[in-house]
Short mmCIF file of the C-alpha atoms (twelve columns), coordinates in Angstrom:
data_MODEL
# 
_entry.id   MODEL 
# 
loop_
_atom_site.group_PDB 
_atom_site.id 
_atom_site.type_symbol 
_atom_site.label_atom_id 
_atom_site.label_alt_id 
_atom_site.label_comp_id 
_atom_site.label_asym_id 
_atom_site.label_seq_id 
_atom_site.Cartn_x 
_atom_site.Cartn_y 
_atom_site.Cartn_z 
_atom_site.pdbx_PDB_model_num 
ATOM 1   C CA . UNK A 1   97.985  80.914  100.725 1 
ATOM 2   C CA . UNK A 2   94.812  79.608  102.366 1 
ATOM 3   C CA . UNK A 3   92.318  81.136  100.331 1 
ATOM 4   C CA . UNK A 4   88.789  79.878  102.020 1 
ATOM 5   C CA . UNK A 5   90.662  81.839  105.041 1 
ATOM 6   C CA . UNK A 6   90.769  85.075  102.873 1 
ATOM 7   C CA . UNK A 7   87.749  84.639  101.233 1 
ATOM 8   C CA . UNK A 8   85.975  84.131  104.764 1 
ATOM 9   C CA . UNK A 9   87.987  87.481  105.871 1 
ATOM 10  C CA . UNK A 10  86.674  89.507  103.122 1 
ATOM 11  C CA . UNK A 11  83.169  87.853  103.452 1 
ATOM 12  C CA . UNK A 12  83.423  86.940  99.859  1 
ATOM 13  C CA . UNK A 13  80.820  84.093  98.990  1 
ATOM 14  C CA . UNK A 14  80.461  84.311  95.313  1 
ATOM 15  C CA . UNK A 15  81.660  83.258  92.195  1 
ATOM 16  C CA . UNK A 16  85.714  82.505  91.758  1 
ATOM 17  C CA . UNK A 17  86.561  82.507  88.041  1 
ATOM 18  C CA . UNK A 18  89.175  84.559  86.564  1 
ATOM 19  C CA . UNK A 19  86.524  87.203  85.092  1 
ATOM 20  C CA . UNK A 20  85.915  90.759  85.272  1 
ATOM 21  C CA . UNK A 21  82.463  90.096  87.751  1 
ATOM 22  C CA . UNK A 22  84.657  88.191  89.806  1 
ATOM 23  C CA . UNK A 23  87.202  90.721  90.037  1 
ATOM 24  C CA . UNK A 24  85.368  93.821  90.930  1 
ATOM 25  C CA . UNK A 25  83.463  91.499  93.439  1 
ATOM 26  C CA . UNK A 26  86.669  90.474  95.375  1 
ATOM 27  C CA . UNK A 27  87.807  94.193  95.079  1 
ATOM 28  C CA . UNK A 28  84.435  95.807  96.568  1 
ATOM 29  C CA . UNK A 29  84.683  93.042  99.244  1 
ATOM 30  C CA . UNK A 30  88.100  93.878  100.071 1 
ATOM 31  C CA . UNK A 31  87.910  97.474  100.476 1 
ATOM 32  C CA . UNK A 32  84.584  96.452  102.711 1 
ATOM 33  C CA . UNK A 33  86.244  94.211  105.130 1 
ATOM 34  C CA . UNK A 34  90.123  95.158  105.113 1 
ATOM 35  C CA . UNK A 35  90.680  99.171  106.171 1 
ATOM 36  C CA . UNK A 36  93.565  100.864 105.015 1 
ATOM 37  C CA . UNK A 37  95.278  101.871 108.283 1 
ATOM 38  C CA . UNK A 38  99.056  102.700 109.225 1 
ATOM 39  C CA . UNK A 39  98.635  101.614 112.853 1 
ATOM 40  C CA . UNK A 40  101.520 99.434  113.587 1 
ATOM 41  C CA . UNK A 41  104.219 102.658 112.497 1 
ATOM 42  C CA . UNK A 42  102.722 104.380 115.471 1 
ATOM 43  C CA . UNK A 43  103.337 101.755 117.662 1 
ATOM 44  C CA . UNK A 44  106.795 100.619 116.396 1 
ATOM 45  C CA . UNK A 45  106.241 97.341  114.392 1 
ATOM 46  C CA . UNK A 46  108.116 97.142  112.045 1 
ATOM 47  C CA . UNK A 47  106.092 96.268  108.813 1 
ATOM 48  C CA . UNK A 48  108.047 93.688  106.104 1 
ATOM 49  C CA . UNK A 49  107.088 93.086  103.058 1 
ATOM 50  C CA . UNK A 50  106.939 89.214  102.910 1 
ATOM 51  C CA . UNK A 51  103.474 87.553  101.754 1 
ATOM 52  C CA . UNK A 52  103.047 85.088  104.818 1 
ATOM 53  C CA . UNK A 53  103.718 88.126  107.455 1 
ATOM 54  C CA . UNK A 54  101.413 89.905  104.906 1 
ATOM 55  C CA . UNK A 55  98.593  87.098  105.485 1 
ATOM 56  C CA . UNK A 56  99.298  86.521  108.943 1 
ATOM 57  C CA . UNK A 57  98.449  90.582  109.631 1 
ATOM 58  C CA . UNK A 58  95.401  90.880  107.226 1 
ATOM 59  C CA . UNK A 59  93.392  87.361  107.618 1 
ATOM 60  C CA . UNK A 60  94.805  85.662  110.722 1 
ATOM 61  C CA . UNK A 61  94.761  88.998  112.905 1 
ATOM 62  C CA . UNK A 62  91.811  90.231  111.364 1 
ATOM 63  C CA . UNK A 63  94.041  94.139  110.575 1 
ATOM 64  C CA . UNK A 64  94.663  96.116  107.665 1 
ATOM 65  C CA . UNK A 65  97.585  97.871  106.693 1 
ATOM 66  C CA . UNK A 66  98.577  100.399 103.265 1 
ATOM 67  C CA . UNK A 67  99.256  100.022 99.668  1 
ATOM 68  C CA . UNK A 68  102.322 97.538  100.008 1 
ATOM 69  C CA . UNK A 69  100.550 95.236  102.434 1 
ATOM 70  C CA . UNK A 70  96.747  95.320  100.777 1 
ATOM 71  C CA . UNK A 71  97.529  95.640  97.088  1 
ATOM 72  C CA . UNK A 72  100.551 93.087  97.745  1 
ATOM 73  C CA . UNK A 73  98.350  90.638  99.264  1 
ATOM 74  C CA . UNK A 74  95.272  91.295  97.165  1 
ATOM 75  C CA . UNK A 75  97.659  90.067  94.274  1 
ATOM 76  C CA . UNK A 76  98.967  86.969  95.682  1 
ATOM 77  C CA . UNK A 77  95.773  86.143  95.674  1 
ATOM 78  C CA . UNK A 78  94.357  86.530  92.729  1 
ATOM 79  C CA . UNK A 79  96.929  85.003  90.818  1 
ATOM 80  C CA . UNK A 80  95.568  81.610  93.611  1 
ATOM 81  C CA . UNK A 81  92.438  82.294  91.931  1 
ATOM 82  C CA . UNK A 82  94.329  82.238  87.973  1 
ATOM 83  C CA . UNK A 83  93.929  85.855  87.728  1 
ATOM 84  C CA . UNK A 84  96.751  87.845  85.667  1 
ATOM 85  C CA . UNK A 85  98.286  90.211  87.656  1 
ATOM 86  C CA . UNK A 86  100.897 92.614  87.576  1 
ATOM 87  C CA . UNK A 87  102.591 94.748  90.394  1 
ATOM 88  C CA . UNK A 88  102.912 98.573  89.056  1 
ATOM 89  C CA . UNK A 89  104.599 101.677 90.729  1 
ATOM 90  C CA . UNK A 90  102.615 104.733 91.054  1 
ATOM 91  C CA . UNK A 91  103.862 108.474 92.181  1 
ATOM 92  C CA . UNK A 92  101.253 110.234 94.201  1 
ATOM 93  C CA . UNK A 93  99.852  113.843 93.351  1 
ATOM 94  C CA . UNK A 94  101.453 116.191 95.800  1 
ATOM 95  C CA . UNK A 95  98.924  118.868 95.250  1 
ATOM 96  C CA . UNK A 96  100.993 121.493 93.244  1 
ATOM 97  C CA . UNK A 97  100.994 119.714 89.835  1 
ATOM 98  C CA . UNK A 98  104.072 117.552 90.770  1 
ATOM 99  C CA . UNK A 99  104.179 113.886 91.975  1 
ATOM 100 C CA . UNK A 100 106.302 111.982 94.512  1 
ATOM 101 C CA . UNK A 101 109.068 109.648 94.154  1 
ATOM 102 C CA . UNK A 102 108.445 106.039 92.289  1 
ATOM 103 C CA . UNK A 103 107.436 103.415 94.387  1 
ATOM 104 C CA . UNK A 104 105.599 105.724 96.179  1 
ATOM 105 C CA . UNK A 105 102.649 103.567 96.147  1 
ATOM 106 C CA . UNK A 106 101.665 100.043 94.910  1 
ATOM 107 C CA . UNK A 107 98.902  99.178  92.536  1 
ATOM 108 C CA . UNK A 108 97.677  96.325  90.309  1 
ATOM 109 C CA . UNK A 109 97.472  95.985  86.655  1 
ATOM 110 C CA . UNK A 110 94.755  92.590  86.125  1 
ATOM 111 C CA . UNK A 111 94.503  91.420  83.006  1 
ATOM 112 C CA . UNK A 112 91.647  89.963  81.740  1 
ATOM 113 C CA . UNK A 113 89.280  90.658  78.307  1 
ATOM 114 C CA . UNK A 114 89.869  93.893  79.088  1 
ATOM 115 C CA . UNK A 115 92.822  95.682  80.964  1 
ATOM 116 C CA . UNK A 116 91.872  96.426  84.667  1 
ATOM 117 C CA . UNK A 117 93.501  98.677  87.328  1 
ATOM 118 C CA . UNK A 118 92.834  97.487  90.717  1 
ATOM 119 C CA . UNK A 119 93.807  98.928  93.937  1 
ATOM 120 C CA . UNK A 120 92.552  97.771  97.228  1 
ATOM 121 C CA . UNK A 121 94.969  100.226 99.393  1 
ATOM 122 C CA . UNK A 122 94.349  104.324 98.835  1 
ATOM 123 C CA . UNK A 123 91.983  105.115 101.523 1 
ATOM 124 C CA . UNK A 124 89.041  106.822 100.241 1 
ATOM 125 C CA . UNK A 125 88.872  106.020 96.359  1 
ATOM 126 C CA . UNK A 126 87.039  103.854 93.939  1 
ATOM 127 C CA . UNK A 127 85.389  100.709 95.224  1 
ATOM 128 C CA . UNK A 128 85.679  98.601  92.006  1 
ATOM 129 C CA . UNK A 129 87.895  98.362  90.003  1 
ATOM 130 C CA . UNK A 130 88.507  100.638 87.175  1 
ATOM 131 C CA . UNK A 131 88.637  100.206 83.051  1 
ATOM 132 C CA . UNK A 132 92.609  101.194 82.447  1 
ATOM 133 C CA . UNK A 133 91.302  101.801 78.807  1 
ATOM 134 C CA . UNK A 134 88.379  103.772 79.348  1 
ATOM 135 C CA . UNK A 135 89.053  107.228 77.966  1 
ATOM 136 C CA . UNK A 136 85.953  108.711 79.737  1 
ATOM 137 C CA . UNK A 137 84.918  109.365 83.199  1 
ATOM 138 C CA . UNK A 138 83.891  105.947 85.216  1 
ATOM 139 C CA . UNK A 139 81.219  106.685 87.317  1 
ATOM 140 C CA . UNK A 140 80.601  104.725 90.471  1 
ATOM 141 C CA . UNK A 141 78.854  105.344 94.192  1 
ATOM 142 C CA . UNK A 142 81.793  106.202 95.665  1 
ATOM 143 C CA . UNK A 143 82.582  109.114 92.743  1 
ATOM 144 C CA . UNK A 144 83.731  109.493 89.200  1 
ATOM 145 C CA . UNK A 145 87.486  108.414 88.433  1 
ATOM 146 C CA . UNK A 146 88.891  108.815 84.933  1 
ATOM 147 C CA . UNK A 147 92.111  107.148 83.755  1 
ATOM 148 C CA . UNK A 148 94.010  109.989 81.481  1 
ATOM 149 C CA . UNK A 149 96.867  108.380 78.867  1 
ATOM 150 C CA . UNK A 150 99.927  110.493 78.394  1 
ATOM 151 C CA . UNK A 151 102.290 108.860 76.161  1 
ATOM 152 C CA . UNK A 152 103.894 106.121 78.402  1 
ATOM 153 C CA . UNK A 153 102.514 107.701 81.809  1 
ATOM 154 C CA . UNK A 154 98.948  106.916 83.285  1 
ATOM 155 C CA . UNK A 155 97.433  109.417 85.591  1 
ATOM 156 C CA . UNK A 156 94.584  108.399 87.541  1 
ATOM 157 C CA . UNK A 157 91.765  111.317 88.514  1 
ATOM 158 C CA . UNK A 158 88.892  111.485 90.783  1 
ATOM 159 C CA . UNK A 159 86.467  114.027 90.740  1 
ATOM 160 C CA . UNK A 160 86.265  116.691 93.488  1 
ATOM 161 C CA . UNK A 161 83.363  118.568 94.999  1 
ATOM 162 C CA . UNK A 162 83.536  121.427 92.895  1 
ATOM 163 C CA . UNK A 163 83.299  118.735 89.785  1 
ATOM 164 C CA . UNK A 164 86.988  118.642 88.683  1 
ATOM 165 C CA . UNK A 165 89.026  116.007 87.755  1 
ATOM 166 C CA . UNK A 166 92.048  116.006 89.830  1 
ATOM 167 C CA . UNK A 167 95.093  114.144 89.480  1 
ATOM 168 C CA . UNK A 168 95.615  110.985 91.989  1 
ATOM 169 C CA . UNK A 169 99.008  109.444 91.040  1 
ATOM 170 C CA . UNK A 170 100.608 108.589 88.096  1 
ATOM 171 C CA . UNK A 171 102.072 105.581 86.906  1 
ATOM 172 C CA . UNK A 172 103.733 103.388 83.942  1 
ATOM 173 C CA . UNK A 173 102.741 99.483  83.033  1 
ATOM 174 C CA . UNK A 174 106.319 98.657  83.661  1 
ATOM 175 C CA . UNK A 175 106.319 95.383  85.583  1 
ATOM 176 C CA . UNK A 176 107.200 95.207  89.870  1 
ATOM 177 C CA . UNK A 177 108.244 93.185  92.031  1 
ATOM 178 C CA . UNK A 178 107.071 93.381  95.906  1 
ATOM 179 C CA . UNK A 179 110.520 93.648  96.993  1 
ATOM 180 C CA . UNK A 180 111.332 96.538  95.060  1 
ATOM 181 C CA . UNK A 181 108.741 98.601  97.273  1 
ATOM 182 C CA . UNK A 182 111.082 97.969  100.147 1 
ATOM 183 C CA . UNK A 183 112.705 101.596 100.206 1 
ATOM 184 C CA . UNK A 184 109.792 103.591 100.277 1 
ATOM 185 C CA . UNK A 185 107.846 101.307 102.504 1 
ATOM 186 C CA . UNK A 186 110.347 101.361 104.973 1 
ATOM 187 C CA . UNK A 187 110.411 105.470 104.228 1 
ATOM 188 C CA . UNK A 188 107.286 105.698 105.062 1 
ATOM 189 C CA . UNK A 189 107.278 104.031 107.996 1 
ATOM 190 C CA . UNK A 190 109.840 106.054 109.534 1 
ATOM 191 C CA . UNK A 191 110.989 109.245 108.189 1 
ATOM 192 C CA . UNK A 192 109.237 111.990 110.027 1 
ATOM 193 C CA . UNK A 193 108.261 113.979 106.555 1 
ATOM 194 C CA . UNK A 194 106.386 110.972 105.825 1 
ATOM 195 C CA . UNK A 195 102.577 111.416 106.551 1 
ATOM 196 C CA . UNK A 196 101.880 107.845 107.741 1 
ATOM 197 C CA . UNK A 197 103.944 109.177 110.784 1 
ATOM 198 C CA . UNK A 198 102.584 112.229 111.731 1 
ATOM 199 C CA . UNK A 199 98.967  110.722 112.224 1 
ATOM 200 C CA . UNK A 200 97.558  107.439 112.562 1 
ATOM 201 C CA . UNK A 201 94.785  106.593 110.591 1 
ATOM 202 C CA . UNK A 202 92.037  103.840 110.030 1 
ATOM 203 C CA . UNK A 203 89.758  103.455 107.637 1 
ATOM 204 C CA . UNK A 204 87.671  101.578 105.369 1 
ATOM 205 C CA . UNK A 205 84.827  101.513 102.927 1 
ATOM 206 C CA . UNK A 206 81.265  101.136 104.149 1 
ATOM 207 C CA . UNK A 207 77.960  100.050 102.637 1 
ATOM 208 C CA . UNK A 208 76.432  103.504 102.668 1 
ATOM 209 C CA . UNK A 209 80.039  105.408 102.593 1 
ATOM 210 C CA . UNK A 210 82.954  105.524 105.213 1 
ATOM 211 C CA . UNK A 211 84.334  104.973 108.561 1 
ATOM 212 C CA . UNK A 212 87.397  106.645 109.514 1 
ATOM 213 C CA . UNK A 213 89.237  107.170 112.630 1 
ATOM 214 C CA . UNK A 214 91.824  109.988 112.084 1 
ATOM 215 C CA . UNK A 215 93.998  111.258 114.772 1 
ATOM 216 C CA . UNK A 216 91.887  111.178 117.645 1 
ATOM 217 C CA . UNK A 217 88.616  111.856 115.578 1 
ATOM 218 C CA . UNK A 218 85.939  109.316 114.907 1 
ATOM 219 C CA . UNK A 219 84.297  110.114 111.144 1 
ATOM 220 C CA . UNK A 220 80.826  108.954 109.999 1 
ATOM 221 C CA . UNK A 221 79.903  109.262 106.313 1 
ATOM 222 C CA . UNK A 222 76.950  107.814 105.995 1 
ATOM 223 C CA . UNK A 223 74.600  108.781 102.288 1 
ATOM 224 C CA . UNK A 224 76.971  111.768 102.108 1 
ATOM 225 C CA . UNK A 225 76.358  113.001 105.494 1 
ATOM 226 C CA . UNK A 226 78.973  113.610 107.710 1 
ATOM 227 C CA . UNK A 227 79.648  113.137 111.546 1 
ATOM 228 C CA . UNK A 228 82.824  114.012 113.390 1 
ATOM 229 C CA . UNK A 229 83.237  113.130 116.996 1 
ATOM 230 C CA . UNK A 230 86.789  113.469 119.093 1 
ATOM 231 C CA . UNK A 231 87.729  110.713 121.246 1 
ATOM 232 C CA . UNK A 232 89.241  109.997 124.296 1 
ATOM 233 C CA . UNK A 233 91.606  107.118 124.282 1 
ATOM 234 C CA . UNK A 234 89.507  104.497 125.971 1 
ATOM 235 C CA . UNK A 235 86.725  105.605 123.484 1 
ATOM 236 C CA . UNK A 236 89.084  105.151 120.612 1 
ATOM 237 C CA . UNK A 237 90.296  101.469 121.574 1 
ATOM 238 C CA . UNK A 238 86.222  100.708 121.551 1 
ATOM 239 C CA . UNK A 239 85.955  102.165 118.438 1 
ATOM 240 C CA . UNK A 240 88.594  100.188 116.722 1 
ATOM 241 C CA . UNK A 241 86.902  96.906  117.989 1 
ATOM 242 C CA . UNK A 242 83.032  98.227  117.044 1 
ATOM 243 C CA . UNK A 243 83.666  99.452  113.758 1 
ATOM 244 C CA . UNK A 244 87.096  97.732  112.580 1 
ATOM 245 C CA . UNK A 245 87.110  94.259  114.920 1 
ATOM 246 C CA . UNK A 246 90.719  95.864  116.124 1 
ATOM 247 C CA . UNK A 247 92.019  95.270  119.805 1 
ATOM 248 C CA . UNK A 248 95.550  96.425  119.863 1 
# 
């Protein structure tokens, strides 16, 4: 791990003690520089879980990638920098009350004075990190999340635009290992009832809110105004370099 090279990739200049100030520093930064994208499924690259092909994606190439690669390598390095991590399994909401399969997506417990929940690869979602032992609603600029506690499960909830709390994924503090997100990543990659197949997608966190290329659509949310524009493909390549440094 060559952390200065991270750090520089992140644009992280600040303090780099294992506290809570650090930590939802390093996450904000993250979600800043790194966008969540699935890019590489749509045009056949195989994506392994191993750290240094992790690294070598994220900071060398200057990409992004989903929960396995972000929150995988967002962990290896904050245990560089002494933090306490673990690797948990959550099961996304599905939107009728249920939840998918385990290892359905990858998240990080941090311990610290305080329990943390971290988690650096779900698209649009909260920008630092959250209190796991919070009972109430945490309120930040990119919404209001709430961590619910239901005997051994966690659900985590963001607030919608009609002001309910609505159920993100679920999860237990049992203890992961990357390679045990093997299965579903490689699901994901390649079975067509997967949704990182049926559309590419790249996005990432922005000062003043979002930039997103979905599909061939370019999306602008900027103070909670929104632009949509559609693209034509040579468009789309100089949107990937403007807004994400990307050339494919």
């Amino acid at each position: 791990m060559d952390v200065n090279a991270y750090l520089r990739r992140i644009d992280h200049h600040g303090p780099l003690a294992p506290e809570a100030e650090t930590l939802r520093a390093l996450h904000r930064a993250h979600l800043l520089a790194a966008p969540f994208e699935n890019l590489d499924i749509h045009l056949g690259r195989p994506i392994v879980l191993d750290e240094d092909r992790l690294f070598d994606k994220i900071v060398r190439r200057q990409r992004g990638g989903f929960c396995y690669e972000l929150n995988g390598l967002f962990a290896a390095l904050l245990r560089e920098l002494g933090f306490q991590v673990t690797l948990l399994s959550a099961r996304v909401a599905t939107g009728n009350g249920s939840f998918g399969p385990e290892f359905d997506h990858l998240i990080l417990l941090v311990n610290l004075d305080e329990r943390w929940l971290a988690d650096v690869g779900f698209g649009d979602s909260f920008i630092e990190p959250l209190r796991l032992d919070e009972p109430g609603e945490q309120r930040q600029a990119s919404g209001v999340y709430q961590i619910v506690h239901r005997g051994a499960e966690w659900v985590m909830q963001a607030k919608n635009r009609a002001g309910a709390m609505v159920d993100s994924y679920l999860f237990t503090l049992q203890p992961r290992q990357l390679a045990e997100f093997t299965g579903m990543c490689h699901y994901h990659q390649t079975s067509p009832a997967s949704h990182f197949t049926q559309k590419r997608v790249c996005s990432r966190a922005a000062p003043e809110g979002r930039v997103t290329l979905s599909g061939d659509k370019l999306i602008l949310t900027v103070n909670g105004r929104r632009e949509e524009k559609c693209l034509t493909p040579p468009e789309y390549a100089a949107a990937l370099k403007e807004h994400f440094g990307i050339v494919l």
